[in-house]
VOGU-873404 format. One record per residue (C-alpha): z, y, x; residue in one letter. Coordinates in steps of 0.25 Angstrom, whole numbers, plus 5000, padded with zeros to 4 digits. Layout:
# residues N
ZYXA
...
This chain:
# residues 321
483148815131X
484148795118X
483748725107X
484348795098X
483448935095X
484049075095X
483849145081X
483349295080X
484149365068X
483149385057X
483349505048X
482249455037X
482849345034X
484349355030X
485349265026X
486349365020X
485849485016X
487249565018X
487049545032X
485749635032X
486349725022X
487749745032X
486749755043X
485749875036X
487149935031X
487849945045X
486649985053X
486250075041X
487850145044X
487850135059X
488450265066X
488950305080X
490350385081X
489450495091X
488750515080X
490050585073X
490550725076X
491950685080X
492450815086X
492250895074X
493550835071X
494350885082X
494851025074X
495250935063X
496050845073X
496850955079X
497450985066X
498150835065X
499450825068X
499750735080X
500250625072X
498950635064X
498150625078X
498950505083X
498750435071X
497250445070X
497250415085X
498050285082X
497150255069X
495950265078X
496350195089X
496850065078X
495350085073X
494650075085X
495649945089X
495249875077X
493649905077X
493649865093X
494249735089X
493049705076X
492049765086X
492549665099X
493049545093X
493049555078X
491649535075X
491249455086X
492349355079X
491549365067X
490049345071X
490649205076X
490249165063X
489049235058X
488449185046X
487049265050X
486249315061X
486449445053X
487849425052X
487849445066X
486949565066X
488049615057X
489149595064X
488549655076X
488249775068X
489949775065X
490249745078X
489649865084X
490049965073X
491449915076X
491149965090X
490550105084X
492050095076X
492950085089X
492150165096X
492150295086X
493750305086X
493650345102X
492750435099X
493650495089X
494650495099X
493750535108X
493550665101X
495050705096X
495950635106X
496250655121X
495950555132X
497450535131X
497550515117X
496450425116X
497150345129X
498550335118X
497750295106X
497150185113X
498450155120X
498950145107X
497750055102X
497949955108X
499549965108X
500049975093X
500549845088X
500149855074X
498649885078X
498649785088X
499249665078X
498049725069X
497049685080X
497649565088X
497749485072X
496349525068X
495749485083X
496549345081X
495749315068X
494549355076X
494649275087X
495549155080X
495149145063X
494149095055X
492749145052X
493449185039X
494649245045X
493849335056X
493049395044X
494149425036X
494949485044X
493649585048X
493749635036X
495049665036X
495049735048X
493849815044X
494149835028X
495549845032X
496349885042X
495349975048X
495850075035X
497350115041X
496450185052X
495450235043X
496550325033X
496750415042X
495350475046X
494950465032X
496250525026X
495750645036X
494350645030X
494950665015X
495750795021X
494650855029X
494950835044X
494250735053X
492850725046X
492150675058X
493250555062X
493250515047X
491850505049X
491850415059X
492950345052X
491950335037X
490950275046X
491750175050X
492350145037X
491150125032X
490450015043X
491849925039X
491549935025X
490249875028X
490949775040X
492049745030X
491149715019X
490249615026X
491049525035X
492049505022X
490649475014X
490449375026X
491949335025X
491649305010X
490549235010X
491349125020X
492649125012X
491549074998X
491048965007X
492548925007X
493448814998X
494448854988X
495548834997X
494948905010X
494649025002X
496049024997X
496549015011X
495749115017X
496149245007X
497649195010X
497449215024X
496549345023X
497649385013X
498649365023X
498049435034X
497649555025X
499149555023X
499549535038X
498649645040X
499049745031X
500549735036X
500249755051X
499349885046X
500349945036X
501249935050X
500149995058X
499950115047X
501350135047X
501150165062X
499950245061X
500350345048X
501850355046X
502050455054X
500850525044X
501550475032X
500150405028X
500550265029X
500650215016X
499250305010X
498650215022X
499350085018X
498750105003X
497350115011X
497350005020X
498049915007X
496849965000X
495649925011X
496449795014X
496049765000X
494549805003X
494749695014X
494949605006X
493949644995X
492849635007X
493449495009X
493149464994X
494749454990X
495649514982X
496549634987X
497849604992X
498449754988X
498649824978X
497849964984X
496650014978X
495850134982X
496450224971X
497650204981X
497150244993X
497250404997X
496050454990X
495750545002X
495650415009X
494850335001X
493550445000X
493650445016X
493550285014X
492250315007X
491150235017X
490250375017X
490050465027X
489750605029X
488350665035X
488750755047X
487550885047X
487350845063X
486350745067X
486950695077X
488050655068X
488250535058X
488850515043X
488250465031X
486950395035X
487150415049X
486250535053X
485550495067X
485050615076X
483650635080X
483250555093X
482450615103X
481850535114X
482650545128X
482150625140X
482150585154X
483250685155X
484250605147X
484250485155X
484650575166X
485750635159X
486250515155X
486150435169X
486750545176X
């Protein structure tokens, strides 16, 4: 038998209280894609021109590339060095909700594209050189950075570079078309804003435990790699929205949430973008509130669970045959 005893987490007596608040506030949120009436969608969708279905095809499929790589690897990097027991009931949480993430883009997918089309998007995936750059540097800090680094570069990836793939949906939302994917898309917005807020709390509280020197070195590195970032996705949104003629309205936005990044990661901002730039359709989507759908069966602000019945003997035939 080991010395050394295994600890049961315990809930009543905590060592940082924000991890109890993160964990009350994500459970509290917590939200399934089935939930979401997704083919309502579908007359809205067949007004878009084919370009605009491409590119939402291709923005999805980035999404889903980038929440399968925080969900698989990205926070199993980052519970390597857990302050807490809670820490790691938090990152859990994020874990799987990253999961939910990935998951509700093929579900979109599902609902408006054809097998083929879903076969070309994911071909596409893992094919683009620009999104694959994106996910190949940020795994390499993953699996080879600092502590520091790995949690920095988390919240870029979730205060950040998530945003060139959001514009669209919310752009759509603003003008009346796709409710039901935007909603998806508010729900996820708002589980980064929480993920985004607390790891670069964690990330802060290490980078005050630092000397003068260290601290000055590690903002020049998470500078640099903000700016290393930025210039692959201003290449990547060029490939997504020229042909749109959007690029540069979504340049000022992912500017503007780079800054937010940083903000989570308690520095200054490295461009000059505020929100009063940003499209101001887009920024009232970015709102982290949801709408209430009238069905039960359904979910938006709050969440709103169906009534359960207990199951008959003839459910457990229907599902094992």
């Amino acid at each position: 038998m080991a010395d050394k005893p295994y600890i049961a987490i315990n809930w009543n007596s905590i060592e940082d209280m924000l991890d109890k608040l993160t964990w009350e506030k994500l459970t509290e949120q917590f939200w399934l894609d089935t939930r979401i009436p997704l083919s309502n969608d579908l007359d809205d969708w067949r007004t878009l021109s084919k370009a605009e279905q491409d590119m939402i095809g291709k923005v999805f499929g980035g999404l889903t590339l980038l929440d399968t790589l925080q969900s698989q690897d990205g926070i199993a990097a980052m519970k390597q060095d857990m302050r807490t027991q809670h820490e790691e009931a938090v990152l859990n949480n994020i874990q799987f909700m990253e999961s939910v993430h990935a998951k509700s883009y093929s579900s979109i997918f599902s609902t408006l594209n054809t097998k083929a089309e879903i076969e070309d998007i994911f071909s596409w995936t893992n094919s683009n050189e620009f999104l694959q750059w994106k996910a190949n540097r940020i795994n390499d800090i993953y699996q080879n950075g600092t502590n520091m680094e790995k949690k920095a570069v988390s919240v870029l990836l979730e205060s950040f570079l998530f945003y060139s793939g959001f514009y669209a949906p919310l752009w759509y939302l603003g003008n009346n078309k796709l409710p039901n994917v935007a909603e998806i898309i508010k729900l996820i917005l708002r589980d980064e804003s929480v993920h985004g807020t607390y790891i670069g709390y964690k990330f802060q509280i290490a980078f005050n435990e630092l000397s003068e020197a260290e601290q000055e070195e590690m903002k020049n590195w998470v500078y640099m790699l903000t700016y290393e970032l930025y210039s692959n996705e201003v290449k990547y949104t060029q490939y997504i929205y020229d042909e749109l003629g959007w690029t540069e309205r979504v340049k000022v936005f992912i500017r503007y949430n780079a800054n937010k990044a940083l903000q989570n990661l308690g520095f200054d901002p490295l461009f000059p973008d505020t929100a009063d730039d940003v499209n101001p359709i887009v920024m009232n989507g970015i709102s982290t509130g949801t709408s209430n759908h009238d069905f039960f069966s359904q979910v938006g602000n709050g969440y709103l669970l169906g009534a359960v019945e207990a199951m008959e003997d003839d459910d457990y035939v229907k599902w094992l045959n």
